[in-house]
C-alpha positions as CSV (number, residue, x, y, z in Angstrom):
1,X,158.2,149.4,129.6
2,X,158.9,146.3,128.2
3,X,157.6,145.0,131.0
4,X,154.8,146.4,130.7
5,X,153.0,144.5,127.9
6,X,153.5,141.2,129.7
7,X,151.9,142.6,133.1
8,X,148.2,141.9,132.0
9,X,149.0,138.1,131.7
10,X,150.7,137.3,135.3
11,X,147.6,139.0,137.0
12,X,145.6,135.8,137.1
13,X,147.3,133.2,139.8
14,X,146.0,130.4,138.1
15,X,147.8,131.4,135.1
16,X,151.0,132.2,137.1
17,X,151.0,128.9,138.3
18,X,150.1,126.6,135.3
19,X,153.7,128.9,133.3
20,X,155.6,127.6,136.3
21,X,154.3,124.3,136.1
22,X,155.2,124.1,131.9
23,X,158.3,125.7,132.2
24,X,159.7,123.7,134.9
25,X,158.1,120.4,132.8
26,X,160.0,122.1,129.7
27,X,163.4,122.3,131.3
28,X,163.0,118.7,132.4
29,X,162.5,117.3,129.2
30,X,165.6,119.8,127.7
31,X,168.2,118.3,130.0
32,X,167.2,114.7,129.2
33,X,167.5,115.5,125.4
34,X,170.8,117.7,126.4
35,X,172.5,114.6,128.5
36,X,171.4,111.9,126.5
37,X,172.5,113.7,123.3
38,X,176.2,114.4,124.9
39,X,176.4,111.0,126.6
40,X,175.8,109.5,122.7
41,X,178.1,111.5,120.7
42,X,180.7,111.3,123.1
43,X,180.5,107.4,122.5
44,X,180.0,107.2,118.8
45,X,181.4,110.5,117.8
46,X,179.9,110.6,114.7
47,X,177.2,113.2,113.1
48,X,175.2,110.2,111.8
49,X,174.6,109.0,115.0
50,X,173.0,112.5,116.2
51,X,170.7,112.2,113.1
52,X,169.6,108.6,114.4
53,X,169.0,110.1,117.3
54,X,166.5,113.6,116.4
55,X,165.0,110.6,113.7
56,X,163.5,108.8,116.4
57,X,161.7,111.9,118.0
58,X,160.1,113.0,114.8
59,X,159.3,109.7,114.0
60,X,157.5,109.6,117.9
61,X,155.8,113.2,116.4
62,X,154.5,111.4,113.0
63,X,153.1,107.7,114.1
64,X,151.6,108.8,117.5
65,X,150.8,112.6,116.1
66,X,146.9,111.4,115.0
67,X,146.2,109.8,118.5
68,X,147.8,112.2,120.7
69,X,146.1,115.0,118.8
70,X,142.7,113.3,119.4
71,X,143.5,112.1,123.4
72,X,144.0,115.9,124.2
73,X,140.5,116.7,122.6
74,X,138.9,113.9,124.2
75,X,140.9,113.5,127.4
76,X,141.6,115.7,130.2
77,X,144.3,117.8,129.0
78,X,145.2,118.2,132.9
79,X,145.5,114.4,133.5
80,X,147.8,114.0,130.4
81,X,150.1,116.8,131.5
82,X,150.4,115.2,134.8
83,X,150.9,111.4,133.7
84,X,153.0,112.4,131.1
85,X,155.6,114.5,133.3
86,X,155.3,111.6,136.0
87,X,156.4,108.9,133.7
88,X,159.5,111.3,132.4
89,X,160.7,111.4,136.2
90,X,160.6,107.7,136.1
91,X,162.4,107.8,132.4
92,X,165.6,110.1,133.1
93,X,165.6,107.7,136.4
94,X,166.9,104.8,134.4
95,X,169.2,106.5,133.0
96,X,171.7,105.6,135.5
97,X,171.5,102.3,133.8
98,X,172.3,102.7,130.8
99,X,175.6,101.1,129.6
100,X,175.0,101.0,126.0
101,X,174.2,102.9,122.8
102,X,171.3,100.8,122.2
103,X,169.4,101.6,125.5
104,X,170.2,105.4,125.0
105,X,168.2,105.3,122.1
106,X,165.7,103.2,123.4
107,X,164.8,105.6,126.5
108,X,165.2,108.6,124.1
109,X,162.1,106.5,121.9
110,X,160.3,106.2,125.2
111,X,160.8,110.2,126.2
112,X,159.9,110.8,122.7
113,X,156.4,109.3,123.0
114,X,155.5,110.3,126.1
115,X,156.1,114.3,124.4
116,X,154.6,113.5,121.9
117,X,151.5,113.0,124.4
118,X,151.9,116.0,126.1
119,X,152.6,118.5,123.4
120,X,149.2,119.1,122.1
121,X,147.6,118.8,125.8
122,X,150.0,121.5,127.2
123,X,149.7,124.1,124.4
124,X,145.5,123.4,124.0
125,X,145.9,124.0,128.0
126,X,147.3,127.8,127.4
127,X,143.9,128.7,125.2
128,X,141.7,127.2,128.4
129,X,143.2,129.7,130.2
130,X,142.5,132.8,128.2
131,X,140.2,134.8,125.8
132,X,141.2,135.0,122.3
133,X,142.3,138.6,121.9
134,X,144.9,137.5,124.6
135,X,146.6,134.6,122.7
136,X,149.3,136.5,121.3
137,X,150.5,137.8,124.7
138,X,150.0,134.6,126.4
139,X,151.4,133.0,123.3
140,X,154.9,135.3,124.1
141,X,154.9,134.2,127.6
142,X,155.0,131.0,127.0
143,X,157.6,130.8,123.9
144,X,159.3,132.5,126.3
145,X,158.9,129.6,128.6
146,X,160.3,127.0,125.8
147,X,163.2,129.4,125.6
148,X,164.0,129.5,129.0
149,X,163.7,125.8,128.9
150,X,166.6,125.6,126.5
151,X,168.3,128.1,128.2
152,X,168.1,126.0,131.1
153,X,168.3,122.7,129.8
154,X,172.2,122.9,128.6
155,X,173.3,125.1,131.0
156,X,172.4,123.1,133.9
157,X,172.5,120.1,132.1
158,X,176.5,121.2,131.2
159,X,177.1,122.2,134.9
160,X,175.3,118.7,135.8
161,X,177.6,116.6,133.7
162,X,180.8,118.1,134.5
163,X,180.6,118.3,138.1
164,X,178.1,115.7,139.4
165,X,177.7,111.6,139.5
166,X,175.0,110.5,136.5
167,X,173.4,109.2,139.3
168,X,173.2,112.7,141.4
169,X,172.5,114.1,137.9
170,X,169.1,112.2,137.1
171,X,167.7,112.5,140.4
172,X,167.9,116.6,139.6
173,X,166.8,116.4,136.4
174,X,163.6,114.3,137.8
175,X,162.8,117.2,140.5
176,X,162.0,119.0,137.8
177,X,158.8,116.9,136.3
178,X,157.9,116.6,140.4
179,X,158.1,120.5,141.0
180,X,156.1,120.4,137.4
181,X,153.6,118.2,139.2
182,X,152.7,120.3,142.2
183,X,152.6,123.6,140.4
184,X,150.0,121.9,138.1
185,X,148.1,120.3,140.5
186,X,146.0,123.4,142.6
187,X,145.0,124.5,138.3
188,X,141.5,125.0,137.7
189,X,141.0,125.7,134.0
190,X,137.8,126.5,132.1
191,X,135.2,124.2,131.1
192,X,136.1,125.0,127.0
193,X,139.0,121.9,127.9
194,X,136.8,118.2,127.9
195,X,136.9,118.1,131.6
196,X,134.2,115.7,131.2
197,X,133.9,113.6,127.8
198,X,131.0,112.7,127.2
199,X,130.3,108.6,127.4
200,X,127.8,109.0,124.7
201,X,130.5,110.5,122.0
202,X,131.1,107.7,119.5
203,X,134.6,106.2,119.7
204,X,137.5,106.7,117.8
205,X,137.1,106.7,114.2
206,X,139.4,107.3,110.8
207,X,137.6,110.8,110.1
208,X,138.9,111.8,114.0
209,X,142.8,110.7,112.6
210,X,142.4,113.0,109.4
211,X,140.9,115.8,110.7
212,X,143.2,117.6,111.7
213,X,144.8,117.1,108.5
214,X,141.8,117.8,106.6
215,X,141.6,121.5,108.6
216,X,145.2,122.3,107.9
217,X,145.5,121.9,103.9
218,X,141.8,123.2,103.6
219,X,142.2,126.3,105.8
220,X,144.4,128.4,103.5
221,X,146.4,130.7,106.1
222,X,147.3,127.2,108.3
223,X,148.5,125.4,104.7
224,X,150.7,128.4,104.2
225,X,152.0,127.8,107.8
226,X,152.8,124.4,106.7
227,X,154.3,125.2,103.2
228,X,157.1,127.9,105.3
229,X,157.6,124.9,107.7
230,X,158.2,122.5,105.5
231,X,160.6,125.0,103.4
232,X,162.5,125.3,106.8
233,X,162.6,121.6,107.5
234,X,164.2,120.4,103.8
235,X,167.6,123.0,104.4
236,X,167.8,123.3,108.5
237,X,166.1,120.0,109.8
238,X,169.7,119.4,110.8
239,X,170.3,122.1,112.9
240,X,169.9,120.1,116.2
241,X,171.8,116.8,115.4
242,X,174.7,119.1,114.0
243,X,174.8,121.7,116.7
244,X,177.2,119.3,118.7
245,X,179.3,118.3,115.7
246,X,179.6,121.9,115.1
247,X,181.2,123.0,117.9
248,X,182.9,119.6,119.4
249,X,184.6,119.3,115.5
250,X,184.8,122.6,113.9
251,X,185.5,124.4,116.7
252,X,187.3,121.9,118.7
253,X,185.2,122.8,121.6
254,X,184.5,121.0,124.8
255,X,181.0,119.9,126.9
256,X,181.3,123.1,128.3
257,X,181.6,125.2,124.8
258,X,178.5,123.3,124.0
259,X,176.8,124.1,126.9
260,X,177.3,127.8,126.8
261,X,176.5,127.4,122.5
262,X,173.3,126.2,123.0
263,X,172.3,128.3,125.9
264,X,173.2,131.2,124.1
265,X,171.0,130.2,121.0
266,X,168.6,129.8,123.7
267,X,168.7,133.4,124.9
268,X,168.8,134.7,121.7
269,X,165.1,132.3,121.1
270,X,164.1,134.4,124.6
271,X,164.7,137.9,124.0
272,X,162.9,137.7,120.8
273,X,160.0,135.9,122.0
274,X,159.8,139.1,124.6
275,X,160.4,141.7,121.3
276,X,157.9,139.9,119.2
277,X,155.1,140.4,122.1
278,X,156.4,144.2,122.3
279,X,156.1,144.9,118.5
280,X,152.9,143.3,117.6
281,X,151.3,146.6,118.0
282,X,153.7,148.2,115.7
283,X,155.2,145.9,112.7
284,X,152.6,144.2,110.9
285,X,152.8,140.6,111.2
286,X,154.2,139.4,107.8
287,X,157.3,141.6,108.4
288,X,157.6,139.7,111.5
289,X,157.5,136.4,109.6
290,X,159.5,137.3,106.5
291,X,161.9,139.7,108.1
292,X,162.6,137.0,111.0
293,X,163.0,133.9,108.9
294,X,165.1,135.9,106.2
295,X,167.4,137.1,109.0
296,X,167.4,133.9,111.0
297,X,168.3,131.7,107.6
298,X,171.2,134.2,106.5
299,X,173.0,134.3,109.8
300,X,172.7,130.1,109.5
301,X,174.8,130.5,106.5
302,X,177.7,133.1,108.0
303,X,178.2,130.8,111.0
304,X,181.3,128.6,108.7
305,X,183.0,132.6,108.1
306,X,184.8,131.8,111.7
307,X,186.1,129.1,113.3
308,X,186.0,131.1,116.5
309,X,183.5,130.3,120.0
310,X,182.7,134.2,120.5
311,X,181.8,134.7,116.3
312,X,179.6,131.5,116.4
313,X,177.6,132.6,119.8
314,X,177.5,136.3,118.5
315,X,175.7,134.6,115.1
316,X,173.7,132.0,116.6
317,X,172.3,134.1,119.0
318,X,171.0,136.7,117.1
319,X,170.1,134.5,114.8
320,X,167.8,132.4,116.8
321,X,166.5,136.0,118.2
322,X,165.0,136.6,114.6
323,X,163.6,132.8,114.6
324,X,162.0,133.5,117.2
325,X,159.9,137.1,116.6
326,X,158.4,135.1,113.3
327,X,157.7,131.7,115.9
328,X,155.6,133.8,118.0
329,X,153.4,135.6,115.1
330,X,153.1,132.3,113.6
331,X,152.1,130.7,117.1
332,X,149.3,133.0,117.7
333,X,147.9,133.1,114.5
334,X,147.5,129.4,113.9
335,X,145.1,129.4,117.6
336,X,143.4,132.2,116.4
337,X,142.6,130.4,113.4
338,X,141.8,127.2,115.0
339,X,138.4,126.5,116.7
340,X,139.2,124.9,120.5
341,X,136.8,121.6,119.6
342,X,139.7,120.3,116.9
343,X,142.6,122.4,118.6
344,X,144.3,119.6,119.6
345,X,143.8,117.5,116.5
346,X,145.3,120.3,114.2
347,X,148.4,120.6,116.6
348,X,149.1,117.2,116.6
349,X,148.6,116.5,112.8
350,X,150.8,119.1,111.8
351,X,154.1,117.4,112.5
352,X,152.5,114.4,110.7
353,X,153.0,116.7,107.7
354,X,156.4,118.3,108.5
355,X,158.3,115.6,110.2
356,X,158.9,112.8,107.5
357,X,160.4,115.8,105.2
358,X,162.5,116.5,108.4
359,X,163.6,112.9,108.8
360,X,164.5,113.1,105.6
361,X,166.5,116.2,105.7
362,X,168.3,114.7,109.0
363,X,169.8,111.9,107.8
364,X,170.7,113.2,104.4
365,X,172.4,116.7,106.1
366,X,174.1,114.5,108.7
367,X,175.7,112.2,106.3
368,X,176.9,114.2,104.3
369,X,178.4,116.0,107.4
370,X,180.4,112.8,108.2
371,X,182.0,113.2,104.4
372,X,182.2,117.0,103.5
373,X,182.0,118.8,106.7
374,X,179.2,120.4,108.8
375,X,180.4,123.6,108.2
376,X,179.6,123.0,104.5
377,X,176.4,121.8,105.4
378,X,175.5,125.3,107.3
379,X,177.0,127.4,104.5
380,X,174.8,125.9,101.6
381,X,171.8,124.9,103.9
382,X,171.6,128.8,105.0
383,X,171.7,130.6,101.6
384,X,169.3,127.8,99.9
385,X,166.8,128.5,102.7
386,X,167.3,132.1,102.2
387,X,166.6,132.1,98.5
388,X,163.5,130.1,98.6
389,X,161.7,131.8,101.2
390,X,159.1,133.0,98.3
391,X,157.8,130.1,97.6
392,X,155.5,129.2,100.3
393,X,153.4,131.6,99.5
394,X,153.2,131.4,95.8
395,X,152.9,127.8,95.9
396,X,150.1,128.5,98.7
397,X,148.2,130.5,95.7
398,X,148.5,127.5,93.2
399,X,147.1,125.3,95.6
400,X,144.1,127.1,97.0
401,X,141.8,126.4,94.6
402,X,143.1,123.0,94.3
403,X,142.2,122.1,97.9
404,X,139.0,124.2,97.9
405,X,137.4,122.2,95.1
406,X,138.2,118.5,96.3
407,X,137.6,118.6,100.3
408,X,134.8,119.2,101.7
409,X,136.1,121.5,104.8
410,X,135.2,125.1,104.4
411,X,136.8,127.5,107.0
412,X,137.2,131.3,107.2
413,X,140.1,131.6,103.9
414,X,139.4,135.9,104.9
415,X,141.7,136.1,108.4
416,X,145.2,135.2,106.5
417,X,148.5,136.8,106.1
418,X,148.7,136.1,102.7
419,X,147.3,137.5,99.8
């Protein structure tokens, strides 16, 4: 039955095909961030070090986010999925390399970029492919893709480590972008994408780096989408970095324990990317983001009740489950809000937003990690994100008529959750 609701997407072979192609590009760039991350902490063994490490790829999402946003409006968004995932083969190749800390970081910078590239081209690519009524469903389908990516990115990159070579290791991991490549390749998608840009458009201009910017804090539900992501980024930015130290220190678990941790957050992320496509007939879509974040933020804060493997995956999983039913409605609605001609503008600018409170967040969480404790760090960082979940949306009041008074951008305010 479940089933069912997904059926109406996979009947077009074109779309069939372009999933395969971003999930198997997904799970290639999961299991370079999964080995490189392992390889590092096992050196340094340190939670500052992991913090160092997610800095640089939200730093990649802020300086390049402006550029990237306008190369997938201007650009073929094909060609930049399929340069992108070529130069990551040739990336997680040199891996084999790599004999120091500094160089880990370095290629991670490079991966970074190159994401940060094909981010906004891939997910612009999924509304080239359908109507608008169908985002939401396709907008399941493919969360569920990411999820399967990071199921599949530290499962195999766990199995990977343990019982092949690092040089047998990178050559699977850049099969991946090459399947990626081929799946991609016999994709037609509508002419909505710039197939063609047109010579005559004026170059790039300042207005073209702020517009995107300009949409999302004039467009009142998109701001509120920011305010809730910025409220998630000050308390659980850190959730990545610390994920390792979690279970490597607090739980005194192995490569292995890790791998099965955060491919069980990872299935957690999948079945409720499928439940959130099921329900969006029947729960309104603001319990979907209220009840899913609450959830998701209070089982954050019970994972330091147990220093137990089975308790932590038990938590985590459901946890991410709830994350996941409010990332969907949130996913949809921010395309449905967001004309195609700028689409890739406003997904590129909003990390520009979000990701320097995140860096911020990082560094501070993971240091005090190194002196306190990371389990300390969950407890607080849990219940704090939990009792301010509120105030995106008042705050989002306050500043309405702020923002609709001083910029000159006037979209729909009428099709928003909030009130």
């Amino acid at each position: 039955m479940l089933l069912g609701q997904f059926a109406k997407v996979f009947e077009r072979s074109s779309y069939g095909r372009y999933w395969l192609a971003y999930t198997l590009s997904a799970i290639g760039f999961e299991l370079i961030l999964f080995v490189l991350m392992v390889v590092l902490f096992d050196r340094t063994k340190t939670a500052l070090s992991m913090g160092t490490f997610t800095a640089i790829f939200m730093f990649c999402l802020v300086a390049f986010g402006p550029i990237t946003g306008i190369c997938a409006d201007r650009w073929k968004r094909k060609n930049i999925f399929l340069v992108c995932n070529a130069l990551l083969a040739v990336l997680i190749l040199l891996t084999r390399y790599l004999q120091e800390s500094f160089w880990i970081y370095f290629l991670w910078f490079l991966a970074s970029l190159l994401f940060a590239f094909l981010r906004p081209a891939r997910v612009a690519l999924i509304t080239n492919l359908f109507p608008k009524e169908d985002y939401f469903k396709a907008n399941s389908a493919f969360t569920i893709s990411l999820n399967l990516s990071k199921i599949g990115g530290p499962l195999i990159g766990g199995l990977l480590l343990v019982y092949l070579p690092m040089e047998w290791a990178v050559n699977v991991i850049g099969s991946f972008f090459g399947l990626a490549l081929l799946s991609i390749s016999a994709v037609s998608f509508s002419p909505s994408s710039p197939e063609r840009p047109d010579p005559k458009r004026p170059g790039w201009n300042w207005r073209d780096l702020t517009a995107g910017i300009l949409f999302l804090l004039a467009h009142r539900g998109l701001r509120f989408y920011i305010l809730l992501g910025m409220l998630r980024l000050i308390f659980l930015a850190s959730q990545l970095p610390l994920f390792i130290v979690y279970v490597k220190t607090f739980l005194g678990g192995s490569t292995q324990d890790y791998s099965l941790f955060m491919t069980t957050l990872a299935i957690g992320g999948a079945v409720g990317s499928f439940t959130a496509g099921s329900i969006e007939n029947f729960v309104k879509r603001k319990t979907m983001i209220y009840g899913g974040l609450g959830a998701c933020y209070l089982s954050f804060a019970l994972l330091p009740l147990s220093s137990t493997l089975p308790f932590a995956l038990i938590v985590m999983g459901f946890s991410n489950l709830c994350f996941y039913i409010a990332h969907v409605a949130i996913h949809s609605d921010v395309q449905r809000m967001t004309p195609d001609e700028i689409r890739g503008k406003v997904f590129a600018s909003a990390p520009i937003l979000l990701t320097p409170i995140g860096v911020v967040s990082v560094f501070v969480a993971t240091s005090l990690a190194d002196r306190i404790g990371v389990e300390w760090v969950f407890l607080f960082s849990g219940l704090l994100a939990l009792g301010a979940l509120p105030l995106p949306g008042y705050l989002n009041k306050s500043l309405d008529r702020t923002f609709q008074n001083s910029l000159k951008i006037r979209p729909d305010f009428s099709k928003s959750i909030t009130p």
